[in-house]
C-alpha positions, 0 to 999 in steps of 0.5 A: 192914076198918080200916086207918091209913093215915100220909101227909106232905103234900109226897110225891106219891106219898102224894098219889096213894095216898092219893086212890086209898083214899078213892074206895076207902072210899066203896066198900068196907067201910073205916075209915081212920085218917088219921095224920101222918109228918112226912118232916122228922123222920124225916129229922132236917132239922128243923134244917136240914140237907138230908139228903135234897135235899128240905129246903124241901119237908118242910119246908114239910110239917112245918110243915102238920102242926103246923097239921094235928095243933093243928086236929084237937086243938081243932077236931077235923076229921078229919086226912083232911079236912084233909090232902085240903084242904091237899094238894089246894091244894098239888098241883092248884091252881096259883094258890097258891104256897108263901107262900100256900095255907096262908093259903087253906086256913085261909079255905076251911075257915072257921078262924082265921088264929092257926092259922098261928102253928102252922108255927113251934110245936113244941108238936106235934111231939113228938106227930108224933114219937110217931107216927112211932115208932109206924108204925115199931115195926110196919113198920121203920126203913127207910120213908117214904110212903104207908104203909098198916098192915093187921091180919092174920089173927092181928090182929097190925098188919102194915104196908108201904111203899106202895103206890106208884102213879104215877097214879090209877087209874080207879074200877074199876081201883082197887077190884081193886087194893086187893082184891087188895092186901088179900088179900096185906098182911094175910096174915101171911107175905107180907113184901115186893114192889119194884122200880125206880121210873121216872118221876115221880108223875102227882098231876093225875090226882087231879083227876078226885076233885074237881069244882071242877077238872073244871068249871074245864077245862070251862070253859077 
């Protein structure tokens, strides 16, 4: 199975998906497209505008998305490599703040600190606003993230809004879910399943997926 999968790197709610398909990956038969959706300009807040109360951080993930698409263009990492090394410095590693871990992203993987002079680019963004359009030809106006877009049984592209999970489930438990959810998503008459979300999203569950903070718990 193949499915692309549209992430911004400030949503924790993306996060959460997001780790939860790639433990599901290594267990299943599954591709994943890893593919940007820039929040901001969805949000038309490039400019400034607080559309959404969240300006500062779309746009701090706007700008990890130009680093992200001019990386992948010249350097070709995988944009899961990279949304799993930028997002895991953002949400899980409290010792980077905002002014800094993208720096530290950038040293982690070994390349060069030019590629900072991307966040103030927009030589990318119209190639993120493509993308955006894509995603939305397919699932609609009235979207945002995590975004997983399946096949159906009419190979016809068939995608949704979420799903939306507040933690990370364990190993076991989210192999079932997606099961599940794989059965529903690709079949061509189901549309849609909601309802009101309470609480806020769980992203230090995700830290279970990465030693080197399980080892630092120890540790302490």
């Amino acid at each position: 199975m193949e499915v692309d999968f549209y992430f911004d790197p400030s949503c924790p709610w993306c996060w959460v998906t997001s780790r939860w398909l790639v433990e599901v990956q290594e267990e299943r038969d599954l591709k994943v497209n890893w593919l940007p959706f820039s929040l901001a300009l969805k949000n038309n807040e490039i400019d400034g505008e607080d559309v959404t109360g969240h300006l500062d951080t779309h746009t701090i993930a706007h700008q990890v998305l130009r680093m992200i698409e001019a990386i992948n263009s010249t350097e070709n990492i995988d944009r899961g490599i990279l949304y799993t090394e930028f997002g895991k410095s953002y949400f899980l590693d409290k010792k980077l703040d905002d002014d800094i871990f993208m720096s530290e992203v950038l040293k982690r993987l070994e390349l060069n600190e030019n590629y900072i002079d991307q966040t103030t680019s927009t030589e990318f963004d119209g190639q993120l606003e493509e993308h955006i359009n894509n995603a939305i030809k397919i699932v609609g106006e009235d979207v945002g993230v995590p975004l997983i877009i399946f096949n159906n049984e009419k190979n016809e592209k068939q995608g949704f809004f979420g799903p939306v999970l507040q933690g990370l489930p364990d190993k076991e438990q989210g192999f079932v879910l997606f099961d599940a959810l794989s059965k529903f998503a690709s079949n061509s008459s189901f549309f849609e399943l909601k309802r009101t979300r309470k609480g806020r999203s769980k992203v230090k569950t995700t830290k279970r997926v990465f030693p080197e903070f399980e080892q630092n718990k120890i540790q302490k």
